[in-house]
C-alpha positions in Angstrom: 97.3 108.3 98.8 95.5 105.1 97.9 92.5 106.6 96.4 89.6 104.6 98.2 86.6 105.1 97.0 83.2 104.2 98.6 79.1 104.9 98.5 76.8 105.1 101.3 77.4 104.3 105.0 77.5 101.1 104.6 81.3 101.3 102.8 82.0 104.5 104.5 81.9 103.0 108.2 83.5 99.8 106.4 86.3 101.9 105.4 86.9 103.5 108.8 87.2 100.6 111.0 89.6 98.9 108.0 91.5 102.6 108.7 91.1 102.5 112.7 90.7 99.4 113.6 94.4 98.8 114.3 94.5 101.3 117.2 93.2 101.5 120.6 92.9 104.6 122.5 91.7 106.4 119.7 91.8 109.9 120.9 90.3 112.0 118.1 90.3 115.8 118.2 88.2 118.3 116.1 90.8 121.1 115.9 88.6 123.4 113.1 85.4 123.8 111.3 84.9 126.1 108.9 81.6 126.8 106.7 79.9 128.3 104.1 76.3 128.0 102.3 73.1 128.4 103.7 69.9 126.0 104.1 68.3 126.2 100.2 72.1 125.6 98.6 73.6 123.3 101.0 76.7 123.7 102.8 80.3 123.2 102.0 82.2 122.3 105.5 85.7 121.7 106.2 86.4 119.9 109.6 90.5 119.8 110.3 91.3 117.0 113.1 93.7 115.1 114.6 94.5 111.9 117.0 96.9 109.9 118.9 96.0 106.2 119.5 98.1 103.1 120.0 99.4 100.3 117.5 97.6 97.7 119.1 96.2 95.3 116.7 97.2 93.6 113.4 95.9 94.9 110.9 96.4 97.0 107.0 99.7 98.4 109.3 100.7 95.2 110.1 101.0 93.5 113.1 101.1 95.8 116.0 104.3 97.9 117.7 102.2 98.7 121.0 103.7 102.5 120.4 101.6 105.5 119.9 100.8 107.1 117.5 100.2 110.9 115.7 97.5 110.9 113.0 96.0 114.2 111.3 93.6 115.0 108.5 91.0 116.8 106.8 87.3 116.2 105.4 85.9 118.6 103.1 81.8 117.9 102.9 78.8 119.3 101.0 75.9 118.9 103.0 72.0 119.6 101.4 68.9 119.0 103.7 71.1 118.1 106.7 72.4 114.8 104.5 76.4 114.6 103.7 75.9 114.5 100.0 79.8 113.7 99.2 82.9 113.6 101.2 86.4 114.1 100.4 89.3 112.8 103.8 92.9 113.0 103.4 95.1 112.4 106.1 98.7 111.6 106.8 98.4 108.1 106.4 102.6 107.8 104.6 103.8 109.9 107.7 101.4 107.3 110.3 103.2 104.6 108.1 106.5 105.5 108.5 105.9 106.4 112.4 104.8 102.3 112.5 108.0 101.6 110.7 109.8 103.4 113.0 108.5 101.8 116.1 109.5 98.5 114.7 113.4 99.4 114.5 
């Protein structure tokens, strides 16, 4: 939903803990992977996951509720020579949005 865009780990773990670091208890969940390829091509992977975790800090959400939380999402990956070579994540960040609204009413 609001296209972010990043290269390397650097702005990839930079964008997560912007993304996570509002929450404590992050209990994340690998529900599904799925697969395809093979060593010489490279891989295309789909991993399906979700989490609960608690409102706990101010943050991009705003300042905290203290009330928890359901988040869910997919990344698509291709992977060559064990190396993610790009990554796609969406996840329901309107609906965790609106579930922090919510909490504040």
């Amino acid at each position: 939903a609001t296209n972010r865009k990043g290269k390397g780990s650097v702005d990839y773990k930079r964008m997560i803990r912007k993304i996570t670091s509002p929450f404590s208890d992050f209990n994340l969940r690998v529900d599904e992977v799925y697969w395809m390829g093979n060593d010489e091509d490279g891989y295309l992977v789909s991993i399906r996951w979700s989490a609960e975790a608690l409102h706990s800090y101010d943050g991009i959400y705003g300042f905290p509720t203290d009330k928890k939380v359901q988040i869910w999402g997919i990344h698509q990956q291709c992977i060559k020579s064990s190396k993610v070579i790009q990554e796609w994540m969406l996840f329901n960040e309107l609906d965790l949005m609106m579930q922090i609204e919510y909490a504040r009413k």
